[in-house]
C-alpha positions in Angstrom: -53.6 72.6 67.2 -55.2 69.6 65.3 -52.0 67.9 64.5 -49.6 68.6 67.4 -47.6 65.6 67.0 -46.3 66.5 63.5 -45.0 69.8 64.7 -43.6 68.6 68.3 -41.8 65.9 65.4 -40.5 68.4 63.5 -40.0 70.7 66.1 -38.3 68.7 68.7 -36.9 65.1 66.7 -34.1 64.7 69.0 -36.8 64.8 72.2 -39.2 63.3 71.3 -39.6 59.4 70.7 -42.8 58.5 69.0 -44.5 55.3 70.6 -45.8 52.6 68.1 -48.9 53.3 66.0 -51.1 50.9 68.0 -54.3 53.2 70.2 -57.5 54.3 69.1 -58.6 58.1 70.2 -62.0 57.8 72.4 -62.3 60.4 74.4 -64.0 64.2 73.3 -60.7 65.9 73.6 -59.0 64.3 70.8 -55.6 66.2 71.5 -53.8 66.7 74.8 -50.8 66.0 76.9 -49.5 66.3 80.2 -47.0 65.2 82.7 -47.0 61.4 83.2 -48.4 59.9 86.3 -48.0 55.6 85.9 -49.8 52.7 86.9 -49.0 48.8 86.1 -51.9 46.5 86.7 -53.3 43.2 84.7 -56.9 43.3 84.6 -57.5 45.0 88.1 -58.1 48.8 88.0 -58.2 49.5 91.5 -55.4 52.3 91.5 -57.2 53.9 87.9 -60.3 54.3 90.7 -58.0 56.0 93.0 -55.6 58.6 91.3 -58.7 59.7 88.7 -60.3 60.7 92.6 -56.8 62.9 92.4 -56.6 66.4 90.7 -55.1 65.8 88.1 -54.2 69.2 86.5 -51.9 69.1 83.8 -51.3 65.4 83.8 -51.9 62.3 81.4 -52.7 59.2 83.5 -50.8 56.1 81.4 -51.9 53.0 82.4 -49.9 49.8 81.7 -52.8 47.2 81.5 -50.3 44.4 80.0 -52.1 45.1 76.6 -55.1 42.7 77.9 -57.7 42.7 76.0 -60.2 40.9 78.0 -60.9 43.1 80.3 -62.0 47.4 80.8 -59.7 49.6 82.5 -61.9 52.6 82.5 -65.2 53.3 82.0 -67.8 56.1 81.9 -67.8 56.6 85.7 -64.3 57.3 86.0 -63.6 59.1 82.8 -66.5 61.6 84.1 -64.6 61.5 87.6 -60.8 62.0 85.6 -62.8 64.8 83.8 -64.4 66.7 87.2 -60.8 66.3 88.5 -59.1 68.2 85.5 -57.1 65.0 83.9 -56.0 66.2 80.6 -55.9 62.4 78.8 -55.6 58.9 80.0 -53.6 56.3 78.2 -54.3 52.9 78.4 -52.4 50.3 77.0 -55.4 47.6 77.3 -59.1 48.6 76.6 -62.0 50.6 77.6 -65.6 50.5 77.7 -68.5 53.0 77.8 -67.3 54.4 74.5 -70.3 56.6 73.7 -70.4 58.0 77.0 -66.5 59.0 76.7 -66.6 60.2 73.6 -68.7 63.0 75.0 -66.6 63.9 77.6 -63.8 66.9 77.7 -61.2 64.5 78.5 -58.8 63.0 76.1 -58.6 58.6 76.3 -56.7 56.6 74.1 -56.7 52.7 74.2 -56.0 49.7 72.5 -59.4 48.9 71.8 -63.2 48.2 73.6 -64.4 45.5 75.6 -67.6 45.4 77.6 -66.1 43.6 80.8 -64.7 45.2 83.3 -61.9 44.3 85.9 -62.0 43.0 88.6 -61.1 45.2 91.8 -58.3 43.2 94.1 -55.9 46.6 94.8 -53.1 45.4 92.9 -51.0 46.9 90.5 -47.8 49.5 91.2 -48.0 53.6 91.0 -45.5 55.8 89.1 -43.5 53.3 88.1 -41.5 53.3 84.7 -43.6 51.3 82.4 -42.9 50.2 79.0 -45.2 49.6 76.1 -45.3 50.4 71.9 -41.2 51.0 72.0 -41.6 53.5 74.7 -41.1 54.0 78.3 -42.9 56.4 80.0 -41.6 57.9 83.0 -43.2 59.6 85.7 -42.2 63.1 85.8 -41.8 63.0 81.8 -44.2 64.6 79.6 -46.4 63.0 77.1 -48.5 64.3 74.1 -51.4 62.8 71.9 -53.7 63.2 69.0 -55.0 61.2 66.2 -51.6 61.1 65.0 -50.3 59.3 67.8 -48.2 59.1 71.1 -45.0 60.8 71.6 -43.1 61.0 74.8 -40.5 63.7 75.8 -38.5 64.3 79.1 -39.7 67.9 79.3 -42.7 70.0 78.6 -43.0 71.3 74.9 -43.8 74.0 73.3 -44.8 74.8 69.7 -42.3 78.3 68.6 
């Protein structure tokens, strides 16, 4: 299963819409997917803090962080937590931090990029709502898949025949 995306493609082209090549793959589960749970927030990843504490079973956490890149929406300590708490991936349009740390967990991450800051914590930012980034919007309830190939989004779960 190295290069899911290519098959859902092939499989699937008239589900799936692919997002824009734009996210680096740092986590130690290079491919997985999920149902889509949302957050919006600039810079402030108070809500990341609180549904990573969630179980997270069979979902992909995509997180809307305005494409800063000035500041870290995750890092090491709530990657591990996302991990212990069964998140298959987190996406995070803005960046990360901890990278070395992440890389060696069993949790896929994808970001924009790196950056040693991190936010700060003022509880703002909305939960499952549609957010839009790369082309794409992801919808809570939807479904979305990764790898190094990319992002893809479809309205229902797939499967490979």
């Amino acid at each position: 299963m190295e290069d899911l995306l290519p098959e859902l493609c092939d499989q699937f082209p008239e589900l799936v819409q692919v997002v824009e090549p734009m996210f680096g793959n740092f986590g130690g589960k290079e491919t997985f997917g999920g149902e889509i749970v949302t957050i919006k927030a600039f810079e402030d990843n108070s809500l990341v803090r609180e549904q990573v504490a969630q179980a997270g079973e069979g979902k992909v956490l995509v997180v809307d962080g305005g494409g800063s890149m000035r500041r870290a929406m995750l890092g090491d300590m709530l990657a591990e937590k996302a991990e212990k708490n069964g998140w298959e991936g987190i996406i995070i349009y803005g960046c990360i931090r901890d990278v070395n740390a992440i890389g060696g967990l069993a949790l896929g991450v994808q970001a924009l990029g790196t950056h040693p800051m991190k936010t700060e914590k003022r509880g703002l930012g909305d939960l499952n709502v549609s957010v839009t980034f790369g082309g794409v919007t992801f919808n809570p309830g939807e479904f979305v898949y990764a790898d190094n190939n990319g992002v893809l989004v479809s309205p229902k779960a797939l499967e490979l025949s």
